[in-house]
PDB file of N, CA, C, O and CB in Angstrom:
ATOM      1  N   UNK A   1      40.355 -41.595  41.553  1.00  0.00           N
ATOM      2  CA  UNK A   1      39.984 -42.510  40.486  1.00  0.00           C
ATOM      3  C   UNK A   1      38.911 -43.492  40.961  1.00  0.00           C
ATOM      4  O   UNK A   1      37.999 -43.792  40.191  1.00  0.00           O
ATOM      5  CB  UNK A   1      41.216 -43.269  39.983  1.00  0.00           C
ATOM      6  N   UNK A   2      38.989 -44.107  42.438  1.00  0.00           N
ATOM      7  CA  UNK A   2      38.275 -45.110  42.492  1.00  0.00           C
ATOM      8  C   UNK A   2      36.516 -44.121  42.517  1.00  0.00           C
ATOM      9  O   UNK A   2      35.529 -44.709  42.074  1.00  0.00           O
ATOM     10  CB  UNK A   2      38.866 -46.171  43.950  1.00  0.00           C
ATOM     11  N   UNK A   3      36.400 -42.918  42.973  1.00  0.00           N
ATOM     12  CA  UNK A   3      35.296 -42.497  42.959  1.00  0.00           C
ATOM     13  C   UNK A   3      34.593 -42.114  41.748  1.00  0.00           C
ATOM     14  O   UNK A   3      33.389 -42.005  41.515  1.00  0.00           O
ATOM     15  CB  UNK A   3      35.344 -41.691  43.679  1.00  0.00           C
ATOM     16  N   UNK A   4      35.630 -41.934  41.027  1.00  0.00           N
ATOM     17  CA  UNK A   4      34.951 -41.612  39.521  1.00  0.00           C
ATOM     18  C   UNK A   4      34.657 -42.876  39.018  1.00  0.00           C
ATOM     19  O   UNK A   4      33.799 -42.858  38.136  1.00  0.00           O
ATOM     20  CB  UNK A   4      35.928 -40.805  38.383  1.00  0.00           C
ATOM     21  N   UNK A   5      35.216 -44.231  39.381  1.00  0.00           N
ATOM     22  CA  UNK A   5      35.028 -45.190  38.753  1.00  0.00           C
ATOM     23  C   UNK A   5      33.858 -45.691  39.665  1.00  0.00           C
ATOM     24  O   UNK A   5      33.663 -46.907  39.663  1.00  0.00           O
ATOM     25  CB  UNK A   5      36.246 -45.991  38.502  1.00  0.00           C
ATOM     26  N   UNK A   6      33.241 -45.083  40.266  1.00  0.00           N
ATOM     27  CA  UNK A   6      31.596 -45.996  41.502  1.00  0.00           C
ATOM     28  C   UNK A   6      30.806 -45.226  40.545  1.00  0.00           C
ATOM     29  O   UNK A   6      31.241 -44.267  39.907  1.00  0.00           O
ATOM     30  CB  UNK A   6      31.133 -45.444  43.881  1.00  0.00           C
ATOM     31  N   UNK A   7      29.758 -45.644  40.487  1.00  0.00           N
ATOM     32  CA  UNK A   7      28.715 -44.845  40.007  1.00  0.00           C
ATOM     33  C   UNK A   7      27.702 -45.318  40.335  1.00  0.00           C
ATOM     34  O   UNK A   7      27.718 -46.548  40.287  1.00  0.00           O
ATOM     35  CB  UNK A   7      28.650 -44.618  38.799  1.00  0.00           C
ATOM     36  N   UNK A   8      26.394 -44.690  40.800  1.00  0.00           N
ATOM     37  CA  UNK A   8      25.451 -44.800  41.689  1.00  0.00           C
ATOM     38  C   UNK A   8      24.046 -45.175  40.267  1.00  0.00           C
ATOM     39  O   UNK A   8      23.897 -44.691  39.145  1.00  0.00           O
ATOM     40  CB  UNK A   8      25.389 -43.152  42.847  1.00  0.00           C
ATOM     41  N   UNK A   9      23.370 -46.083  40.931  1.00  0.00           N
ATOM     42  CA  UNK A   9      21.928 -46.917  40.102  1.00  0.00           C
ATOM     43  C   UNK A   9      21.637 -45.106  39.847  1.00  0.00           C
ATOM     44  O   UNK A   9      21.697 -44.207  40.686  1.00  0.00           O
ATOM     45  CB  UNK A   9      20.267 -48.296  41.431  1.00  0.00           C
ATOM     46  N   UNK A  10      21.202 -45.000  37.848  1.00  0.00           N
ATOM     47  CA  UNK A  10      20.540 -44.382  37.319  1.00  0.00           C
ATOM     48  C   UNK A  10      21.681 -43.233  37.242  1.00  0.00           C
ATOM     49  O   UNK A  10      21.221 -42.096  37.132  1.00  0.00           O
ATOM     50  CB  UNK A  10      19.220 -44.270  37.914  1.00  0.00           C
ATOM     51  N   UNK A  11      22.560 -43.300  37.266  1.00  0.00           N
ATOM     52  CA  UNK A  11      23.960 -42.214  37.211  1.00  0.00           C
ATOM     53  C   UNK A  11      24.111 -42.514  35.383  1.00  0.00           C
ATOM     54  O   UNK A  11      24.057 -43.629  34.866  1.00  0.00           O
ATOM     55  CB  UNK A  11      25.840 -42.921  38.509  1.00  0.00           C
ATOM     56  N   UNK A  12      24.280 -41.388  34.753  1.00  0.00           N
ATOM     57  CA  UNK A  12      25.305 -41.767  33.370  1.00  0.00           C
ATOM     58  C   UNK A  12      26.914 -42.522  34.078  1.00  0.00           C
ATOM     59  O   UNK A  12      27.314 -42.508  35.242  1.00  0.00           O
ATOM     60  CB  UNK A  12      25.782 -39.856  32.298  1.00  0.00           C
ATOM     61  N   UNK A  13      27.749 -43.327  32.426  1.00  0.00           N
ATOM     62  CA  UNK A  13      28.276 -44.091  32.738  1.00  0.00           C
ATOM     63  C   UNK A  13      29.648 -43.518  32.759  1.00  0.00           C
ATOM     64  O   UNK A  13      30.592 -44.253  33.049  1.00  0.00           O
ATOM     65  CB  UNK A  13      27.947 -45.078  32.117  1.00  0.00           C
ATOM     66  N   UNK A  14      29.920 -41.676  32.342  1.00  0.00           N
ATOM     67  CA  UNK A  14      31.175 -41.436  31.946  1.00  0.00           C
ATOM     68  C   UNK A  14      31.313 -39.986  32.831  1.00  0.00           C
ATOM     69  O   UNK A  14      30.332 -39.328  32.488  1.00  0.00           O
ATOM     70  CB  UNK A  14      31.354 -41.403  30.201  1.00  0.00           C
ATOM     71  N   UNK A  15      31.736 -39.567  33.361  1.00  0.00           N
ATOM     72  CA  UNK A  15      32.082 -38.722  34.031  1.00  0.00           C
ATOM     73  C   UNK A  15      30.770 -38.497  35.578  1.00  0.00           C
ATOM     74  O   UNK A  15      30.455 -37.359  35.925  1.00  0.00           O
ATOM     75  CB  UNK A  15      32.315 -37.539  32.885  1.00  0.00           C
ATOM     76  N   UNK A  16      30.429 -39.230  35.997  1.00  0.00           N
ATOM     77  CA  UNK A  16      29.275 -39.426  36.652  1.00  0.00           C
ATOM     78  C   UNK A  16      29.526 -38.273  37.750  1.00  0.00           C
ATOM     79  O   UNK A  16      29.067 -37.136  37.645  1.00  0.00           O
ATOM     80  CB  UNK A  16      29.049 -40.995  37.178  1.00  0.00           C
ATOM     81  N   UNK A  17      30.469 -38.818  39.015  1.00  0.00           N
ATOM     82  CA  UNK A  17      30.686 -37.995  39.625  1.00  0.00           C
ATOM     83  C   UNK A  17      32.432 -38.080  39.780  1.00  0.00           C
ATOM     84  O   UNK A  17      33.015 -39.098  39.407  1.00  0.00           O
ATOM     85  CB  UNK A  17      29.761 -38.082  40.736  1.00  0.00           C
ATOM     86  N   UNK A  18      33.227 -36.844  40.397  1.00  0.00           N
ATOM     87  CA  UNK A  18      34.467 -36.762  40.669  1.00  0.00           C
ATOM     88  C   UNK A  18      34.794 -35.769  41.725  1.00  0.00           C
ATOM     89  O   UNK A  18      33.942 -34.973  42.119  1.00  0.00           O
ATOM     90  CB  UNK A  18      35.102 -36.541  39.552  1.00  0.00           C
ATOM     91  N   UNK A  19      36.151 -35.798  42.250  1.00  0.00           N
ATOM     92  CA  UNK A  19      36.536 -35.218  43.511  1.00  0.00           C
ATOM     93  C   UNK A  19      37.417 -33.788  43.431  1.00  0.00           C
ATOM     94  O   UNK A  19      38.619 -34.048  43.380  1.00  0.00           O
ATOM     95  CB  UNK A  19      37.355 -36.327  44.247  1.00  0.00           C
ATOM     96  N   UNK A  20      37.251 -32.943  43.417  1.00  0.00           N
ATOM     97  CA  UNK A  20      38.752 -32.397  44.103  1.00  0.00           C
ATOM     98  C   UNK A  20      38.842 -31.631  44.837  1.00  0.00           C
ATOM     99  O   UNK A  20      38.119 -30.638  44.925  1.00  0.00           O
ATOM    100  CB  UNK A  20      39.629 -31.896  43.454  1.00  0.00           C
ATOM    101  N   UNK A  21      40.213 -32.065  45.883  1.00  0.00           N
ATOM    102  CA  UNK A  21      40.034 -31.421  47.462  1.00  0.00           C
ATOM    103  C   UNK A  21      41.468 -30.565  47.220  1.00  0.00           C
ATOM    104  O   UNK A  21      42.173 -30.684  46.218  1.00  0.00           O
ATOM    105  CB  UNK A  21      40.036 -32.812  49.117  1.00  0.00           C
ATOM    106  N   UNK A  22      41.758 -29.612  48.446  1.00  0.00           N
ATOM    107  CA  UNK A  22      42.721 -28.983  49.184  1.00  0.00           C
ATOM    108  C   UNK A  22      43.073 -29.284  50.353  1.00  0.00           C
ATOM    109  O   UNK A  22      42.391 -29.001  51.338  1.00  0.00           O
ATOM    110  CB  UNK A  22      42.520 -27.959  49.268  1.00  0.00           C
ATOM    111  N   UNK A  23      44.014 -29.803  50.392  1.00  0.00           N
ATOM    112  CA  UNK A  23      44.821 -30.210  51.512  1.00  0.00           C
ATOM    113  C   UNK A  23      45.653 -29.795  52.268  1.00  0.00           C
ATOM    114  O   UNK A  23      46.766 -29.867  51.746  1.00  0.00           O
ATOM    115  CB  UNK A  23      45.279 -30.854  51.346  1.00  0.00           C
ATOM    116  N   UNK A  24      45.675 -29.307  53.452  1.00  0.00           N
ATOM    117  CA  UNK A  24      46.504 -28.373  53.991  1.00  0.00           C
ATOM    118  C   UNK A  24      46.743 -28.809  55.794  1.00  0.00           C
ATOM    119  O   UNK A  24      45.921 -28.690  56.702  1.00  0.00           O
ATOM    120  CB  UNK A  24      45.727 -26.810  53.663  1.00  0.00           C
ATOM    121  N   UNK A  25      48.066 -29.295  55.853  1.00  0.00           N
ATOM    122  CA  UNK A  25      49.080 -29.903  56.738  1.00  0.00           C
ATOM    123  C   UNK A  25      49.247 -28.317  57.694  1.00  0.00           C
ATOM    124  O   UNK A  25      49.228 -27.179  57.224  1.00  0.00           O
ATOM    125  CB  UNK A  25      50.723 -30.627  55.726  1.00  0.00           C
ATOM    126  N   UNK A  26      49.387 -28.673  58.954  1.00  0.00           N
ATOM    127  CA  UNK A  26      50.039 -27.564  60.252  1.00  0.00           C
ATOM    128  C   UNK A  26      50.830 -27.875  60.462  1.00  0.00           C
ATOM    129  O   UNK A  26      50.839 -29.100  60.591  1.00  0.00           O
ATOM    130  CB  UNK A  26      49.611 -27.283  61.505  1.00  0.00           C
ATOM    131  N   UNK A  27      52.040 -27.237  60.667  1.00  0.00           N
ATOM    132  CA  UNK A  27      53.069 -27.413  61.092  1.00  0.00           C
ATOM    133  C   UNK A  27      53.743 -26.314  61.947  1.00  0.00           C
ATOM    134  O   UNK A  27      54.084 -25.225  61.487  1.00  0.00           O
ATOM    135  CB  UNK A  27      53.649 -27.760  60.143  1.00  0.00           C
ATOM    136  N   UNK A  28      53.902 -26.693  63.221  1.00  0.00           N
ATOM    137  CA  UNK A  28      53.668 -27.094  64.079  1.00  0.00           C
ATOM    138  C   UNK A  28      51.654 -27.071  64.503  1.00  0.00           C
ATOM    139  O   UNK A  28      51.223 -25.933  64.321  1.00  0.00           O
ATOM    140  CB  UNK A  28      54.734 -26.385  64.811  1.00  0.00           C
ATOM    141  N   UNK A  29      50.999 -27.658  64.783  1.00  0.00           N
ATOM    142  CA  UNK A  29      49.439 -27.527  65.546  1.00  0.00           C
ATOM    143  C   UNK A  29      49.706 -26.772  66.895  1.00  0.00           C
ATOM    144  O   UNK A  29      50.651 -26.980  67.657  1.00  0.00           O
ATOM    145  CB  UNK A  29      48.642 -29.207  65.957  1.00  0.00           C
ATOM    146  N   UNK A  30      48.612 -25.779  67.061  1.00  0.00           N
ATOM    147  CA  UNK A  30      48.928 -25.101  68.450  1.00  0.00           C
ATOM    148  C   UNK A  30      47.261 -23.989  67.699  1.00  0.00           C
ATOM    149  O   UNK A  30      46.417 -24.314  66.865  1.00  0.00           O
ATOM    150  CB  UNK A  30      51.204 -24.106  68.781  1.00  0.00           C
ATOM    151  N   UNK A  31      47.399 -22.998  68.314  1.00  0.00           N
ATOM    152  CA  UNK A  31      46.415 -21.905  68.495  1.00  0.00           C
ATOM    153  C   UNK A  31      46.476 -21.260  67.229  1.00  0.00           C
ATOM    154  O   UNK A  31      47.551 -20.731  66.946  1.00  0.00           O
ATOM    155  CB  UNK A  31      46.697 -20.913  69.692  1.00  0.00           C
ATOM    156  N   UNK A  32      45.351 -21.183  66.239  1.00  0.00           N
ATOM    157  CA  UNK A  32      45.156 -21.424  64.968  1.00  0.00           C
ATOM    158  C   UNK A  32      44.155 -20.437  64.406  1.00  0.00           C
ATOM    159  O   UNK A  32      43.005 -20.436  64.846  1.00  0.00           O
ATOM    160  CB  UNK A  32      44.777 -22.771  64.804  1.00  0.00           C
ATOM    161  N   UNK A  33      44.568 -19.521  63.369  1.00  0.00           N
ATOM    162  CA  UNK A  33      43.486 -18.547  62.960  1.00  0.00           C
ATOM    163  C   UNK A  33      43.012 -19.444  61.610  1.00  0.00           C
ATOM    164  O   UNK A  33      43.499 -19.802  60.538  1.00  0.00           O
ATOM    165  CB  UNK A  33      44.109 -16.771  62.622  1.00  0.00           C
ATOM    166  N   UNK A  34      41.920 -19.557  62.253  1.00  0.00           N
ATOM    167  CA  UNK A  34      41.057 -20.547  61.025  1.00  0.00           C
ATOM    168  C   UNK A  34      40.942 -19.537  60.132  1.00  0.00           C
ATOM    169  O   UNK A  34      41.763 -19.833  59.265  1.00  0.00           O
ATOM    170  CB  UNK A  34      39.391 -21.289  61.385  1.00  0.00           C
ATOM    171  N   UNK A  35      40.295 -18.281  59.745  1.00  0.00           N
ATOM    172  CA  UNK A  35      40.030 -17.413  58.716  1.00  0.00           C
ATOM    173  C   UNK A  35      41.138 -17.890  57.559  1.00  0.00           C
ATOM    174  O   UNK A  35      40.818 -18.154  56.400  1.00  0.00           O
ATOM    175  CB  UNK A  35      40.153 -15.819  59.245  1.00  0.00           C
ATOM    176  N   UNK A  36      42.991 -17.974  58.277  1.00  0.00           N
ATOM    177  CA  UNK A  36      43.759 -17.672  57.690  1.00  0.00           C
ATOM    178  C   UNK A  36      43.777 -18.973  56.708  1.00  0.00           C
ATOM    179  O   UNK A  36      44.049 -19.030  55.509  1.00  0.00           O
ATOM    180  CB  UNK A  36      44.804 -17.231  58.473  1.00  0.00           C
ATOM    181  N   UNK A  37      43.304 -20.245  57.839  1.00  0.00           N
ATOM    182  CA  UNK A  37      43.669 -21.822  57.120  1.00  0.00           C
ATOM    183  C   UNK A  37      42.385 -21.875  56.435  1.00  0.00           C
ATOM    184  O   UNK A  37      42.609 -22.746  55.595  1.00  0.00           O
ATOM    185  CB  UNK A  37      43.964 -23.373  58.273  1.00  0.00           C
ATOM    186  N   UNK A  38      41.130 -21.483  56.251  1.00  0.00           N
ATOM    187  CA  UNK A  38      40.262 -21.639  55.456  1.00  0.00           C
ATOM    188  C   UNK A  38      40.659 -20.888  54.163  1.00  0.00           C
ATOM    189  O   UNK A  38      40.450 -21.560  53.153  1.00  0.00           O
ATOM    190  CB  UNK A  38      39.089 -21.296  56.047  1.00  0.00           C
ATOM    191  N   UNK A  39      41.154 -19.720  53.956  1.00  0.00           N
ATOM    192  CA  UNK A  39      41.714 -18.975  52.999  1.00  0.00           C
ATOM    193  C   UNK A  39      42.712 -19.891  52.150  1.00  0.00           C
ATOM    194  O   UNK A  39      42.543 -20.375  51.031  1.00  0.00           O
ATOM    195  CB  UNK A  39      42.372 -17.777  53.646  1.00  0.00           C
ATOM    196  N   UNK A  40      43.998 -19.998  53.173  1.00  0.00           N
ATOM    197  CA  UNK A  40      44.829 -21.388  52.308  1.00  0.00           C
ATOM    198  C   UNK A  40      44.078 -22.355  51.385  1.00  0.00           C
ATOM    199  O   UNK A  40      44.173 -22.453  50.162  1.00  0.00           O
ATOM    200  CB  UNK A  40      45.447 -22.480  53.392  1.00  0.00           C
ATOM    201  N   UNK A  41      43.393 -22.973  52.144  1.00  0.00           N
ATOM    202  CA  UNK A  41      42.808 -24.491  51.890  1.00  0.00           C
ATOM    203  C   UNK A  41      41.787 -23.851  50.862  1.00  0.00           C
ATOM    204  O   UNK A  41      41.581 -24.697  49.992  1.00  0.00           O
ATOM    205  CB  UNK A  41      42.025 -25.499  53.423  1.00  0.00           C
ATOM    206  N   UNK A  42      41.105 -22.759  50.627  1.00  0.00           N
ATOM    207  CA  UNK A  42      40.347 -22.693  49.591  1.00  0.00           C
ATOM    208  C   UNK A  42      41.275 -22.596  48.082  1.00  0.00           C
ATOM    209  O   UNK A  42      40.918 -23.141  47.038  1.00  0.00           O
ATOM    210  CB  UNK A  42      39.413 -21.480  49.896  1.00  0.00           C
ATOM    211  N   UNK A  43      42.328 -21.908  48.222  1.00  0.00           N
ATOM    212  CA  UNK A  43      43.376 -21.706  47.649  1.00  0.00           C
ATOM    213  C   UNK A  43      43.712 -22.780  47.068  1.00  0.00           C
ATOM    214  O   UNK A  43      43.606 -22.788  45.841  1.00  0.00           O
ATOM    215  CB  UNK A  43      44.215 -21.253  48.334  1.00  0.00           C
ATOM    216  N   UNK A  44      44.080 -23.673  47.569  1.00  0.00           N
ATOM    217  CA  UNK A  44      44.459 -25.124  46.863  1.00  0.00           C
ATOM    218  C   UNK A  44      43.353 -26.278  46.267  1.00  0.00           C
ATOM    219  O   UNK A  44      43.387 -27.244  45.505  1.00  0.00           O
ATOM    220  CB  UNK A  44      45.243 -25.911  47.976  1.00  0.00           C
ATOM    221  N   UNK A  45      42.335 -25.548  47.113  1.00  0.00           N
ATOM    222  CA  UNK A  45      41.331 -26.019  46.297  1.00  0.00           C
ATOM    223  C   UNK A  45      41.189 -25.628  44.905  1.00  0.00           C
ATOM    224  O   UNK A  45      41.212 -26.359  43.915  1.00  0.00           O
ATOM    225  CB  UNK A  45      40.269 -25.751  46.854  1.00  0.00           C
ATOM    226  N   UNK A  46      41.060 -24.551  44.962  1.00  0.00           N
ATOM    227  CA  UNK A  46      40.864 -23.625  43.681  1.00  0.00           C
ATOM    228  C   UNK A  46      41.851 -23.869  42.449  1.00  0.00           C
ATOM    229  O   UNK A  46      41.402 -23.973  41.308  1.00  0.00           O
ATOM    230  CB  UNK A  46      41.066 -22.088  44.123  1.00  0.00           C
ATOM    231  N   UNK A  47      43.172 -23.955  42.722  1.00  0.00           N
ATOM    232  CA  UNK A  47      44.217 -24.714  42.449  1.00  0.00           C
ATOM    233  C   UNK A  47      44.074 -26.621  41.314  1.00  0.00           C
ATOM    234  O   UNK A  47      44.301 -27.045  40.181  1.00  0.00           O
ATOM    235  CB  UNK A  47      44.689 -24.828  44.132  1.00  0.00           C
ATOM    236  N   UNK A  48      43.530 -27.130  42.727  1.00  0.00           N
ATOM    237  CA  UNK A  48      43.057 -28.662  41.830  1.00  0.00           C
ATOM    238  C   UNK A  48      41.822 -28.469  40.807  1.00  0.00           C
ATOM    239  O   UNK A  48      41.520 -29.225  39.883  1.00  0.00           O
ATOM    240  CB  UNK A  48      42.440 -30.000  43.029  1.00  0.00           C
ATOM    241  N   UNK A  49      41.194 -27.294  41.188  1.00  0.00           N
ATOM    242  CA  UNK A  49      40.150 -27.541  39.962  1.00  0.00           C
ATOM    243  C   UNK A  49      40.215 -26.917  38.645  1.00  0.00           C
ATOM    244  O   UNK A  49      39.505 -27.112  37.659  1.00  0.00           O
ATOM    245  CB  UNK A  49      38.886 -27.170  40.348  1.00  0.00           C
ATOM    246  N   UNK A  50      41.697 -25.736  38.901  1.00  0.00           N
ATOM    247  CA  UNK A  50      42.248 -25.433  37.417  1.00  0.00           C
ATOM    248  C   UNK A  50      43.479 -26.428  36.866  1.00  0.00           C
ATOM    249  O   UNK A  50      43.938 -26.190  35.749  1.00  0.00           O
ATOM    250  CB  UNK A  50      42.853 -23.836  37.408  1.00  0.00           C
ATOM    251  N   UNK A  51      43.804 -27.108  37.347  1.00  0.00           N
ATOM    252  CA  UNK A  51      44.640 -28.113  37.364  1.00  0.00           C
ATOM    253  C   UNK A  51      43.922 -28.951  36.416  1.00  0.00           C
ATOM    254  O   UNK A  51      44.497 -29.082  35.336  1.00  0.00           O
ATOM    255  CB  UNK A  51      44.939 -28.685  38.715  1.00  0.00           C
ATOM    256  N   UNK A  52      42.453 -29.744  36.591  1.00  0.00           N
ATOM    257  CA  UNK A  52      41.538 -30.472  35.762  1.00  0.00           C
ATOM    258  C   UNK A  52      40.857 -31.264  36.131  1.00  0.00           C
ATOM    259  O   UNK A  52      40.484 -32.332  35.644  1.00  0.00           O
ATOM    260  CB  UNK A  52      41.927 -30.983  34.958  1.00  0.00           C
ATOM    261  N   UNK A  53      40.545 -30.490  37.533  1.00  0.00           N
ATOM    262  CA  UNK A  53      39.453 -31.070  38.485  1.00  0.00           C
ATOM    263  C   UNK A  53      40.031 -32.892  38.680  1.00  0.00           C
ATOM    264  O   UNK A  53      40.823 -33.492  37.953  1.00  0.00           O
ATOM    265  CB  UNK A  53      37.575 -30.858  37.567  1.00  0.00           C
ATOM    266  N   UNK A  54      39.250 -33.440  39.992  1.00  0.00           N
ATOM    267  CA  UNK A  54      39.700 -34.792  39.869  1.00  0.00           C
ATOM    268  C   UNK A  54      41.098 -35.070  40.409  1.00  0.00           C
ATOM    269  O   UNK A  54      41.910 -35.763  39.795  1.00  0.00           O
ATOM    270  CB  UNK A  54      39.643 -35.169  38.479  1.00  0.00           C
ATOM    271  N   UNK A  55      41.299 -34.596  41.381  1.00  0.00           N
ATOM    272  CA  UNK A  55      42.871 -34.346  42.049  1.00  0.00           C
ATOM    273  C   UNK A  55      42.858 -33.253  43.644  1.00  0.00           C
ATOM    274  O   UNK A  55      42.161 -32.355  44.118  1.00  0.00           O
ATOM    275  CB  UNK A  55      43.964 -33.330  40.562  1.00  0.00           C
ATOM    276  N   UNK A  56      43.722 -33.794  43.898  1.00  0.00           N
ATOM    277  CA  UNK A  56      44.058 -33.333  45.305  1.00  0.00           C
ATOM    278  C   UNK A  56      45.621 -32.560  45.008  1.00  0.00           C
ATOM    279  O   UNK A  56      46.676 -32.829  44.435  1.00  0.00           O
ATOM    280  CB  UNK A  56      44.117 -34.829  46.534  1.00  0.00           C
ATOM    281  N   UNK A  57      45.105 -31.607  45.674  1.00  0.00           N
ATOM    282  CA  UNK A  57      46.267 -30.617  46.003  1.00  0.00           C
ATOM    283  C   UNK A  57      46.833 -29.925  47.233  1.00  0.00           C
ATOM    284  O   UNK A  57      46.420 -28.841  47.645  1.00  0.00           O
ATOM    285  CB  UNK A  57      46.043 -29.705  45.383  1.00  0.00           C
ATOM    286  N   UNK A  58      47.814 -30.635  47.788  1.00  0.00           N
ATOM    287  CA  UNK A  58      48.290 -30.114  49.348  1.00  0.00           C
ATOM    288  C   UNK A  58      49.374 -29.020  49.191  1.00  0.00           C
ATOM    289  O   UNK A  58      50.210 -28.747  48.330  1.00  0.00           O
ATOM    290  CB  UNK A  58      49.017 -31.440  50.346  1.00  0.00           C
ATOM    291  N   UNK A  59      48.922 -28.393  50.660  1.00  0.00           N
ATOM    292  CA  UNK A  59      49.718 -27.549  51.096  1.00  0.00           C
ATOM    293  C   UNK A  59      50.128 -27.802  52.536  1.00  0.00           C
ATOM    294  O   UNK A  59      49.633 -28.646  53.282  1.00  0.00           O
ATOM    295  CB  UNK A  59      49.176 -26.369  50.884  1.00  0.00           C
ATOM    296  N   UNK A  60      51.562 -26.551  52.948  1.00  0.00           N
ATOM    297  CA  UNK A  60      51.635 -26.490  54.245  1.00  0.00           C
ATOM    298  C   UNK A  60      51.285 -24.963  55.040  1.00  0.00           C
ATOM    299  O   UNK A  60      51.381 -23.788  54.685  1.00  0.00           O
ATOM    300  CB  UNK A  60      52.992 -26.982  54.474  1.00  0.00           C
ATOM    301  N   UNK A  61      51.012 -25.379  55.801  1.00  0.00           N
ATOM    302  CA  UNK A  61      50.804 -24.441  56.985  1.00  0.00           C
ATOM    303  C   UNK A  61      51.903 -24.016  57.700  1.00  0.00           C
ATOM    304  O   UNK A  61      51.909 -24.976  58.471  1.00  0.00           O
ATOM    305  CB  UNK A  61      49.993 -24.983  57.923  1.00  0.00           C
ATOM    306  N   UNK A  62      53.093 -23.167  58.165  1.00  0.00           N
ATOM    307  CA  UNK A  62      54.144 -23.462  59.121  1.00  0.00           C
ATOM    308  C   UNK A  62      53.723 -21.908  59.948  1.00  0.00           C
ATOM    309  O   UNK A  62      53.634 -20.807  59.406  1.00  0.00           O
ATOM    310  CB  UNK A  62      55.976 -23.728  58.338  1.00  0.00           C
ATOM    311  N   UNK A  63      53.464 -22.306  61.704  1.00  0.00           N
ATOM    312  CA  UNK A  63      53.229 -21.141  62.512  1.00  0.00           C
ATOM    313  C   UNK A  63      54.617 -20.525  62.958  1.00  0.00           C
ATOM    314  O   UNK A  63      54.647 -19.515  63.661  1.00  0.00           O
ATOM    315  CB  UNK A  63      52.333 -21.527  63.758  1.00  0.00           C
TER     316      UNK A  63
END
């Protein structure tokens, strides 16, 4: 919210800019196939932006 509510000199005043991330927690951290956690994390990305964009959506990781 607070980023949708900044808006940058010469920005329109209503949907200017907004966020949404994927969040994704390890559990336990140790030796890590990124392919697998970039896959996740796009996943939940993909997730917050059918959701209605403008939101964060976590996940976990467990090795």
């Amino acid at each position: 919210m607070a980023i949708e509510g900044t808006h940058l000199h010469g920005m329109p005043t209503e949907g200017a800019v907004t966020v949404s991330l994927g969040v994704l927690s390890v559990d336990p951290p140790g030796d890590l196939d990124r392919s697998v956690l970039y896959s996740e994390v796009a996943e939940l990305l993909y997730q917050a932006k059918q959701q209605g964009r403008n939101r964060v959506v976590s996940g976990r990781h467990r090795t």
